[in-house]
C-alpha positions in Angstrom: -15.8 -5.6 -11.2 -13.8 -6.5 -14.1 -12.7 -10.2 -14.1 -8.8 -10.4 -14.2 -8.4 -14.0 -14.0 -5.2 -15.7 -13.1 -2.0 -14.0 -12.6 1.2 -13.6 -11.5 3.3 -10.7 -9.6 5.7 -9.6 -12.2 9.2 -8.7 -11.3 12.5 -7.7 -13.2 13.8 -11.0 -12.2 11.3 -13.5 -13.6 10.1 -10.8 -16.5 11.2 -13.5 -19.2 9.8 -15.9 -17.4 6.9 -14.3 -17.0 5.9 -13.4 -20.6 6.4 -16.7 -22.2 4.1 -18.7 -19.0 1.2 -20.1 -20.6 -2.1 -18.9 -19.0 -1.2 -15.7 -17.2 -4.1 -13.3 -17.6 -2.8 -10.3 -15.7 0.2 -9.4 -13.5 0.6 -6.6 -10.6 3.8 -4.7 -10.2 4.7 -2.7 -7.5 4.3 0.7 -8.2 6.9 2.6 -6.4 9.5 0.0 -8.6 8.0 1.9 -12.2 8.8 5.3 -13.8 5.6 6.4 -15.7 7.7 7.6 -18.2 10.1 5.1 -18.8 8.2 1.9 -18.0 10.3 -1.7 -18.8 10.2 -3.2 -21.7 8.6 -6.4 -20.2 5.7 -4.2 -19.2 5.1 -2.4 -22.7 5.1 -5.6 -24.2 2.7 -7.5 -22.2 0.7 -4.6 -21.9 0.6 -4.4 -25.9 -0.8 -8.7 -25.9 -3.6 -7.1 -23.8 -2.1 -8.3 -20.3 -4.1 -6.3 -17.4 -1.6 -4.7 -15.3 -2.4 -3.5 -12.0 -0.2 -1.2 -9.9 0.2 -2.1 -6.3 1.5 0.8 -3.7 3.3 -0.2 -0.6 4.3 3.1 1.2 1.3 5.1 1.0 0.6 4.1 4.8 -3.3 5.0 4.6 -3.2 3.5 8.2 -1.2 5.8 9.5 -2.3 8.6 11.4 -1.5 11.4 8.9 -3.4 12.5 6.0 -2.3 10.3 3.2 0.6 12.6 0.9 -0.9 14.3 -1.9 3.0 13.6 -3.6 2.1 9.9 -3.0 -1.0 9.9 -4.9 0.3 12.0 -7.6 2.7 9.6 -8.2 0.0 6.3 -8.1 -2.8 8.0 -10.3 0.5 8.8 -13.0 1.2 4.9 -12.7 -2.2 3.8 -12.8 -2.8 5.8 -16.0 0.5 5.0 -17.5 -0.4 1.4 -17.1 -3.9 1.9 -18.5 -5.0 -0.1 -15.3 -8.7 -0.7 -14.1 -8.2 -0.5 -10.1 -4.8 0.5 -8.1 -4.2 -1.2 -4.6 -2.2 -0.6 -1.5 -2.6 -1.9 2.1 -4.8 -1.4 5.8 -1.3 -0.8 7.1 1.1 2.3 8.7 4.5 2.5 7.8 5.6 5.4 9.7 5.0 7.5 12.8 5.9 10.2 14.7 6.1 14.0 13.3 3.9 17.0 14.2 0.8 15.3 15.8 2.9 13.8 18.6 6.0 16.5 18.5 8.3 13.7 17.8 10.5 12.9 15.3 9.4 10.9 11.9 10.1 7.2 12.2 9.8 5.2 9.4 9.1 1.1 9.8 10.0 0.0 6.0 7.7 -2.4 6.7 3.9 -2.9 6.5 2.3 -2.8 10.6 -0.7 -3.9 11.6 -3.6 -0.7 12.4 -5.3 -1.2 15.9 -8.8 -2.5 15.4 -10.8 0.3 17.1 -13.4 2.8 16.3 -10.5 5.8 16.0 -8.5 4.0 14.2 -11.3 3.0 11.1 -12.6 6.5 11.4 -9.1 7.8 10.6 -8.8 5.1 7.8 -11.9 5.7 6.2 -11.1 8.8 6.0 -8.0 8.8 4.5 -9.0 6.0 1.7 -11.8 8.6 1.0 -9.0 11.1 0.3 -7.3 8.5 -2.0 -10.4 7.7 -4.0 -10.5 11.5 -4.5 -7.0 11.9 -5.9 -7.3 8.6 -8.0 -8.4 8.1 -11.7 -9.8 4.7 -10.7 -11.2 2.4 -8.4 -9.0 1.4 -5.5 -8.5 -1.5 -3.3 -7.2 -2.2 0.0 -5.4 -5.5 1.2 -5.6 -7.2 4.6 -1.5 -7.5 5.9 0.3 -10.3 7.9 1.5 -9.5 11.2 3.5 -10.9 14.3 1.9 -8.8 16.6 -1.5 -8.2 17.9 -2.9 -5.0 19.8 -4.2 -4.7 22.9 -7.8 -3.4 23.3 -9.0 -4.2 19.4 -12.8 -3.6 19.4 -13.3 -6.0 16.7 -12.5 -8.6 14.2 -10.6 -9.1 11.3 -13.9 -9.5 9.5 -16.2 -7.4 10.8 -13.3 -4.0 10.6 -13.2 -5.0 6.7 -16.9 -5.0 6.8 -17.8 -1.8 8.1 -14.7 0.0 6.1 -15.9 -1.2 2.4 -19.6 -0.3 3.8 -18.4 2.9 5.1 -16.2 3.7 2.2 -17.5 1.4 -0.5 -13.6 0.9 -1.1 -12.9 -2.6 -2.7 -11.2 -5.4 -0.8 -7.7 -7.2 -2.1 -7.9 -10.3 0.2 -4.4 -12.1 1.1 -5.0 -15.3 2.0 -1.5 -16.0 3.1 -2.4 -13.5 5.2 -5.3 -15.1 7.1 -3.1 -18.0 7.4 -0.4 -15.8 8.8 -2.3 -14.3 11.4 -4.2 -17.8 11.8 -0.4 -19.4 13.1 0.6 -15.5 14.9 -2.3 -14.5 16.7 -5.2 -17.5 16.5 -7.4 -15.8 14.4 -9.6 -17.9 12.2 -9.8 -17.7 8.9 -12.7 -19.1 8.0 -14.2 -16.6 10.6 -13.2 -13.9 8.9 -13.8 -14.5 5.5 -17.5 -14.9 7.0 -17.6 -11.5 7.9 -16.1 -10.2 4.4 -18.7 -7.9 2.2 -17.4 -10.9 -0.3 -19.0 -8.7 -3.2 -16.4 -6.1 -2.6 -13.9 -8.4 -3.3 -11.7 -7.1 -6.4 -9.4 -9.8 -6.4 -6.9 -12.7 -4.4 -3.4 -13.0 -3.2 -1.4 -16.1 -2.8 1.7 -16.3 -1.3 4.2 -18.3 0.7 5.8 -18.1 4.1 7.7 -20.5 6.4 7.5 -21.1 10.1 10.0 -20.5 12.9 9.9 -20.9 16.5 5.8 -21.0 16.2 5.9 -17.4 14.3 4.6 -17.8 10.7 6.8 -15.6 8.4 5.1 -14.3 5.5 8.2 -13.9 3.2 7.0 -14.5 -0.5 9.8 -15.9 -1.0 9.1 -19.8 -0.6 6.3 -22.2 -2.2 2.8 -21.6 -1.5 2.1 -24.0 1.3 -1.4 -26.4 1.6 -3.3 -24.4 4.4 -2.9 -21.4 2.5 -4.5 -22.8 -0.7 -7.2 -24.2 1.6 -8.4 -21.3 2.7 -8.3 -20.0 -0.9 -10.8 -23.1 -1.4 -12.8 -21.7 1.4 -12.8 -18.4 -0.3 -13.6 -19.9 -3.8 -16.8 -22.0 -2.4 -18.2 -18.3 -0.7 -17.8 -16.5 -4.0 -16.4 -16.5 -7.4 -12.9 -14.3 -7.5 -12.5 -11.6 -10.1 -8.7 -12.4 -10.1 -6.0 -14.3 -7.9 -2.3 -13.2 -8.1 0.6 -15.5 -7.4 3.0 -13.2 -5.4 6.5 -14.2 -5.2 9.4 -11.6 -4.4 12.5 -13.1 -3.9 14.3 -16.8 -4.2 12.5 -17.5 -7.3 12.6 -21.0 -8.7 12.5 -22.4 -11.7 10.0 -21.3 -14.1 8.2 -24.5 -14.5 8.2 -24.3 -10.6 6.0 -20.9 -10.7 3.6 -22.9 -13.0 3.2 -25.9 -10.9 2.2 -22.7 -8.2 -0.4 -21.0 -10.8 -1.8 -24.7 -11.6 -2.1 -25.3 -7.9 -4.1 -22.4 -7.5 -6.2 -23.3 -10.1 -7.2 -26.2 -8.9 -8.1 -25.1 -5.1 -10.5 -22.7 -7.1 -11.6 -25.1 -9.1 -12.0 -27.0 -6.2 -14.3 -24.4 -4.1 -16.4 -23.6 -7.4 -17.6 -27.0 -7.4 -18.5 -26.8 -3.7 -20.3 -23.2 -4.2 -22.4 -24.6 -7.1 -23.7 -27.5 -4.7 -24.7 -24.8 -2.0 -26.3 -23.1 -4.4 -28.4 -25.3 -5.3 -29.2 -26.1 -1.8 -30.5 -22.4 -0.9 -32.2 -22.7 -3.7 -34.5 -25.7 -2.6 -35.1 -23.9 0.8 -35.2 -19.9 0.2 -38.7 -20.1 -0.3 -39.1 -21.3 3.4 -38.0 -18.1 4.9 -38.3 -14.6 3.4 -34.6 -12.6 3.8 -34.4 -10.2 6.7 -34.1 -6.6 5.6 -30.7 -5.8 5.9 -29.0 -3.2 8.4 -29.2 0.5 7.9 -25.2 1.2 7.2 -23.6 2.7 10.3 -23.1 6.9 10.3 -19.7 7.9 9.4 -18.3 10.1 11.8 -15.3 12.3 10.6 -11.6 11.7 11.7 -11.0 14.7 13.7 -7.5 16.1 14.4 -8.3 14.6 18.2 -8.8 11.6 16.9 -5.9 11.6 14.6 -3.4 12.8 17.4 -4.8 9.8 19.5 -4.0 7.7 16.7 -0.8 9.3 16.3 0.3 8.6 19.7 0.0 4.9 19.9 1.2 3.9 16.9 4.4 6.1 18.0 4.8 4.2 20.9 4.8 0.9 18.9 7.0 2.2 16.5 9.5 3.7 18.5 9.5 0.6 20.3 10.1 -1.3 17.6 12.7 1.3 15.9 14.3 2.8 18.5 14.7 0.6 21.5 12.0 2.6 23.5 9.7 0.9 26.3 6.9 -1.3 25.1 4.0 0.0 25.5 1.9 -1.4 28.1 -0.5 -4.4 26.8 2.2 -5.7 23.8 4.0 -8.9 23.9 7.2 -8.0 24.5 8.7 -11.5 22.9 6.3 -11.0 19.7 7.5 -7.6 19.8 11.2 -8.8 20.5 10.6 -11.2 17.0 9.1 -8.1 15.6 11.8 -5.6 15.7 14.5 -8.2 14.7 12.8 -8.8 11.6 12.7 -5.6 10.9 16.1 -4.4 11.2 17.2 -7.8 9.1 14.4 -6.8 6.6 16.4 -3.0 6.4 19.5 -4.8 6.1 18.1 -6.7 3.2 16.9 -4.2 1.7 19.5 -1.7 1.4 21.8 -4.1 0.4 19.6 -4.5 -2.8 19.5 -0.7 -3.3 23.0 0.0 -2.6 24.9 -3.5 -3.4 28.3 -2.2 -3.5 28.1 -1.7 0.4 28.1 -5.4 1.0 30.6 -6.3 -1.8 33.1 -3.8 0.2 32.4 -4.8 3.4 32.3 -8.2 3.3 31.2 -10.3 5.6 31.3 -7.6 8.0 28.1 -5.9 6.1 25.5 -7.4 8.0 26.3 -7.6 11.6 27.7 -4.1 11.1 24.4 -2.9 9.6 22.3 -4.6 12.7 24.6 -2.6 15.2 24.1 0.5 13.6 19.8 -0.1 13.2 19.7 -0.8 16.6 20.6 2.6 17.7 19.2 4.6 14.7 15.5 4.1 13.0 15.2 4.8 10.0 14.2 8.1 8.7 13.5 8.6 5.4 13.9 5.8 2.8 15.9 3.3 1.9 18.5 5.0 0.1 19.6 7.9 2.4 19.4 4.5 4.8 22.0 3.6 3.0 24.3 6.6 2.7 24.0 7.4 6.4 24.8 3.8 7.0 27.9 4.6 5.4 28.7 7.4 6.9 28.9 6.4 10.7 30.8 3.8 9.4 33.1 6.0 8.2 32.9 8.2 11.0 32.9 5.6 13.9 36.6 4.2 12.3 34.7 0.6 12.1 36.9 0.0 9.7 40.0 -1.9 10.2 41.1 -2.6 6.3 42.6 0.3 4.6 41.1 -0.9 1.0 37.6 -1.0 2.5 37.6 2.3 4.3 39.0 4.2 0.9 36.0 2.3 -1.3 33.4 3.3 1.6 34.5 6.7 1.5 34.9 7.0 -1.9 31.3 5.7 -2.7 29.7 8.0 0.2 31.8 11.0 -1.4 29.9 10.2 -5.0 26.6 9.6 -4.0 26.0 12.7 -0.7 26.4 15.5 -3.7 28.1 18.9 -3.1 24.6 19.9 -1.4 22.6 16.6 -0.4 19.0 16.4 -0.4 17.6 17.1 2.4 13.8 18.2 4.0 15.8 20.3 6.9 18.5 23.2 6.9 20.1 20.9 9.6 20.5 17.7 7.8 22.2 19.6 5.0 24.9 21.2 7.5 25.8 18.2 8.7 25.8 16.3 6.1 28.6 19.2 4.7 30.4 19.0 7.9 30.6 15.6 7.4 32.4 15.8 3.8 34.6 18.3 4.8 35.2 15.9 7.5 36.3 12.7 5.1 37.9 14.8 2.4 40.1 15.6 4.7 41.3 12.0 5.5 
C-alpha cells in the first residue's frame, strides 16, 4: 500500500489554509463535492506540488440492500481518475431504504446508518463491494461509521465483521478512530477489542476526528477539536502497526489555522508515541518466536452469494429502521426506542442543516422561523431524493400550507420556488412531474 503520510480533509473553506500548512502530505475530499471536469483551483494546485488526493464517497450506501448504482460508480471512478488518485473510499453504511425489494416507497436517511452485523447482511456487503471493485479504476477502501444505535441480534463484532469482509473481499480497511471511540461512549464496545480483531495489514489508512458529548450520547460532529481518548486509541492503533496515512477530518466550525496545526501535530505525536511502543514489542517477539513455531493459519471461510432472498430480507429490516427513523413508523421490536428517539432528532436537525447550506436563501427569508418550520415539516415527510429537491419541496408546502404570515416573505418564497422547479421539473416519475405543474399553476396564480 502506498504510504500517504499525514494529511488533512480539504474543504472550500480552509482551501487557503490548507495549501500554505507546513507538513500536509495528502488531503481527501469528498467526492460528490467535485466536478471531474471543473475541479477547484485549490485542488489543481496542490495536485500539481505532488499532493495525493484521495476521493472519499458518502452516498454510495454499499450497505444498503440494493445493488450499488452503476451511475454512482461512474461518477467515483471519473473522480478518482480525474484526481490521479491511488485508492477511492466510502463507508460500511446504508443511506437509504425502501423501493422494489420491500414494495415501499424510497426513503432516504442523508445520513450514514449503521449495517446489522449478521451473516445476511456481510453476504450482501461483500457482494456489493465486489461490484464496486469491478466498476473502479483502483483500489478501494471501506471505513468503519459512528452510530447512536445498536441492532438487535448482531452475530458478531465490530472486529471480527471487518475481518471476515477484507478476507472475503480482500477490500482495504479506512479505520475511524473517532469512530471506535464513538461507539466506545454509544454502545460499550471496546476499542481496543476491535482493533484486535482488524486484518491490520489491510489497513489503507486513519481518520481522526472530533465529537462532543451530550446526555451520555457521543456526537461525532467533525466539527470540534480532536479530543484525548480519541488520539489514544490512535496510539493503540500506531503500537499494532505502522499506518500508511492518517487524515485530520474537520467539516464545519473551523478554527484558526494554527489551531488545525496544533491538531496535525497532535496526531503526530500519539503516532510517534505508539511507534515507539511497537518497536519495543518487537523486539520482544523476537527474543521468544523461536520458543513456539506459528500455528497454520485458518482456511478463509467460503463466500456464499447474496441472493435476491437474502437481499429482500436485508431490505426489509433496514426499512423498518428507516421508516422509523424518517417517517414516525413503529420501532421495530428489539431497538432502543430513546437511542432511536436521539437518533431520528439528529437527523431531521442534520437535514435542516444541510439544506440550509445548499439552498441558503431559504433561511435568510425566513428568518428565525426557518428551523423550527423545517423540523415540523421533516417530521411528517422523509426525505426522498436529495438534498436539493429537499429543499424545493420544503418550500413548497410552505407555500402551500399558508405558513406564512409576512407578505415580503411569502412573495421571496414563492418567487425563489417559481425559479428553481423549471417549466418541467425533474423528476424519476410521471406523477411527481404533474404535481409539481399543478402546483405552479397553483402559485402563479396568487
Amino acid at each position: 500500500m502506498e504510504r500517504l503520510g499525514t494529511g488533512i480533509g480539504w474543504r472550500p473553506e480552509i482551501a487557503d489554509a490548507v495549501e500554505s500548512m507546513p507538513g500536509v502530505d495528502w488531503v481527501e475530499v469528498v467526492a460528490e463535492n467535485v466536478c471531474p471536469g471543473h475541479l477547484p483551483e485549490s485542488l489543481r494546485r496542490l495536485r500539481e506540488r505532488g499532493v495525493t488526493v484521495v476521493p472519499h464517497g458518502v452516498s454510495l450506501g454499499l450497505g444498503g440492500a440494493d445493488r450499488p448504482d452503476e451511475g454512482q460508480l461512474t461518477a467515483l471512478a471519473e473522480r478518482a481518475e480525474a484526481l490521479g488518485s491511488p485508492l477511492v473510499t466510502e463507508h460500511i453504511a446504508f443511506v437509504r431504504a425502501g423501493g422494489p425489494l420491500t414494495a415501499s416507497p424510497r426513503l432516504e436517511a442523508g445520513h450514514l446508518l449503521p449495517v446489522p452485523r449478521t451473516r445476511d447482511a456481510l453476504d450482501v456487503l461483500c457482494a456489493n463491494i465486489r461490484a464496486a471493485q469491478d466498476a473502479l479504476p483502483v483500489p478501494l477502501a471501506v471505513e468503519n461509521i459512528a452510530a447512536l444505535i445498536s441492532w438487535p441480534g448482531e452475530e458478531m463484532t465490530e472486529g471480527q465483521f471487518l475481518y471476515d469482509l477484507a478476507d472475503r473481499t480482500g477490500v482495504r480497511l479506512l479505520i475511524d478512530v473517532a469512530n471506535l471511540h464513538t461507539n466506545h461512549v454509544n454502545r460499550g464496545e471496546d476499542p481496543a477489542e476491535a482493533l484486535a480483531d482488524l486484518p491490520l495489514e489491510a489497513i489503507a489508512y486513519v481518520h481522526v476526528a472530533g465529537g462532543f458529548e451530550r446526555d451520555g450520547v457521543w456526537h461525532d460532529s467533525h466539527a470540534h477539536p480532536v479530543p484525548r481518548p480519541v488520539l489514544d486509541i490512535l496510539t493503540d492503533l500506531a503500537s499494532r502497526v505502522s499506518p500508511p496515512g492518517v487524515l485530520l477530518e474537520r467539516d464545519e466550525n473551523f478554527p484558526e489555522p494554527a489551531e488545525l496545526e496544533g491538531e496535525l501535530g497532535a496526531i503526530r505525536e500519539a503516532l510517534e508515541k505508539g511507534g515507539g511502543a511497537r518497536i519495543t514489542a518487537a523486539a520482544d517477539t523476537a527474543r521468544v518466536a523461536s520458543a513456539s513455531a506459528p500455528s497454520a493459519a485458518p482456511p478463509s471461510p467460503t463466500s456464499p452469494s447474496a441472493d435476491d432472498l437474502t437481499r429482500q430480507r436485508l431490505a426489509l429490516t433496514q426499512t423498518a429502521l428507516l421508516s422509523a427513523l424518517v417517517a414516525g413508523t413503529p420501532v421495530p421490536e428489539g431497538f432502543d426506542r430513546v437511542r432511536l428517539g436521539v437518533q431520528a432528532r439528529a437527523l431531521a436537525g442534520k437535514r435542516a442543516d444541510v439544506v440550509a447550506k445548499v439552498a441558503p436563501e431559504l433561511p435568510v427569508i425566513l428568518g428565525a422561523s426557518y428551523r423550527p418550520a423545517f423540523l415540523a415539516y421533516a417530521h411528517g415527510h422523509p426525505m426522498t431524493d436529495g438534498y436539493r429537491h429537499d429543499a424545493l419541496a420544503f418550500a413548497e408546502h410552505a407555500l402551500l400550507a399558508h405558513q406564512l404570515e409576512e407578505a415580503s416573505a411569502r412573495r421571496q418564497l414563492r418567487e425563489w420556488w417559481l425559479e428553481r422547479s423549471g417549466p418541467a421539473p425533474r423528476a424519476h416519475r410521471p406523477a411527481a412531474v404533474r404535481l409539481a405543474r399543478a402546483t405552479r399553476r397553483v402559485l402563479l396564480r396568487r
